[in-house]
C-alpha positions as CSV (number, residue, x, y, z in Angstrom):
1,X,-38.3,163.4,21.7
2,X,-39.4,159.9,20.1
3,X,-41.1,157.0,22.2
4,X,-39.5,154.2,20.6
5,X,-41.4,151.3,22.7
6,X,-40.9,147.8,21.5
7,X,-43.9,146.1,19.7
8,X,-46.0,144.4,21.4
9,X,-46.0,141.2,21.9
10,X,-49.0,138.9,20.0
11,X,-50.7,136.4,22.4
12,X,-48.5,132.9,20.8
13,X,-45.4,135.4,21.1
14,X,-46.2,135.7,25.1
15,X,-47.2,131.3,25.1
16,X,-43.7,130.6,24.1
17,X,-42.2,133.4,26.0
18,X,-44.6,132.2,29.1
19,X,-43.5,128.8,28.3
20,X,-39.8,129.1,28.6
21,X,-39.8,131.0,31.6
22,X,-41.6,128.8,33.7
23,X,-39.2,125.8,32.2
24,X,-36.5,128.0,33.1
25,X,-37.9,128.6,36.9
26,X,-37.9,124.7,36.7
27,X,-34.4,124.0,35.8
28,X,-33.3,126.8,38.7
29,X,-35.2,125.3,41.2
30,X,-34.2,121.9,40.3
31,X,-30.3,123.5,40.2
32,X,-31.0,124.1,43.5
33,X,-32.6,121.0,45.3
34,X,-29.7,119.2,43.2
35,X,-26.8,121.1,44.9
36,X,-28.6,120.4,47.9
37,X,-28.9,117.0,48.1
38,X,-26.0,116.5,45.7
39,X,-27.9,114.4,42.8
40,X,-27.8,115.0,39.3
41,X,-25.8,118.1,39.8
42,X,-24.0,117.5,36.5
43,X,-27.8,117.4,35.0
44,X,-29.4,120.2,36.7
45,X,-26.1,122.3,35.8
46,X,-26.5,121.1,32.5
47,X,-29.7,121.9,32.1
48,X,-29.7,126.0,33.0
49,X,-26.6,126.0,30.8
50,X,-28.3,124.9,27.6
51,X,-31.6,126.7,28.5
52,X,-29.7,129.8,29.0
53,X,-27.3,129.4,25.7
54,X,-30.3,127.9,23.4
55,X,-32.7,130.8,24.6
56,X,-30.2,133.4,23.9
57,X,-29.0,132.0,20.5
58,X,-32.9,131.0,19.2
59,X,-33.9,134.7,20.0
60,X,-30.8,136.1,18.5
61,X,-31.5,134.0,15.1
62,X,-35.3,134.5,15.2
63,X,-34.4,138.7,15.4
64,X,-36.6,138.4,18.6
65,X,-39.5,136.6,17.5
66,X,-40.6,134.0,20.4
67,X,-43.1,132.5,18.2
68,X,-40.5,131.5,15.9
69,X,-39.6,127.9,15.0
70,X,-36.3,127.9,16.2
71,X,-37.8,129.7,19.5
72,X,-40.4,126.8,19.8
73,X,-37.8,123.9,18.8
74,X,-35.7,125.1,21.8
75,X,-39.0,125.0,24.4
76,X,-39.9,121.6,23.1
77,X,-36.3,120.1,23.8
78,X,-36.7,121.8,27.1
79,X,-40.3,120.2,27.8
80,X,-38.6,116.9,26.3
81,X,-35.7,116.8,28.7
82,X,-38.0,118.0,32.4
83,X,-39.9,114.6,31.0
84,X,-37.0,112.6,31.5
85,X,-36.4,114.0,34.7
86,X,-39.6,113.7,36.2
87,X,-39.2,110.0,34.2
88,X,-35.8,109.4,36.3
89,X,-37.3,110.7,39.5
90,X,-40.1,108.8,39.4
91,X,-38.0,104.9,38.2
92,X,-36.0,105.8,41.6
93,X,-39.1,106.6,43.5
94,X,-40.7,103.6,43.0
């Protein structure tokens, strides 16, 4: 019988990887202060929605390459959109 283990992962392969899980973490625990204190539910819902249907469909296209563009294009947005949340948290904070 075969071991047919997946390759391993190169170090930016496990940055990007790395990178979109902790965004993801964010976005969750974000989900759930929201639904707790009932602001920006329709964001934070938002949010883990597109994270979780851009992540799937980047890695699909990119045959499971997480140093792909596409990959990377989809953390970026991700690390684009937590800046106008900490942004909008912040304006109302002050």
């Amino acid at each position: 019988m075969t071991d047919s283990a997946p390759p391993a992962l190169t170090a930016a392969q496990k940055g990007w990887a790395l990178g979109a899980a902790a965004l993801f973490l964010i976005a969750v625990t974000f989900l759930g202060f929201a639904l707790s204190q009932q602001v920006l539910v329709a964001f934070a819902i938002g949010w883990v929605a597109l994270q979780i249907f851009g992540y799937v469909g980047a890695i699909k296209f990119a045959n499971g390459d997480f140093a792909h563009p596409l990959f990377k294009s989809q953390v970026m947005l991700h690390i684009v959109a937590f800046g106008l949340l900490v942004l909008a948290v912040t304006r109302a904070t002050s």
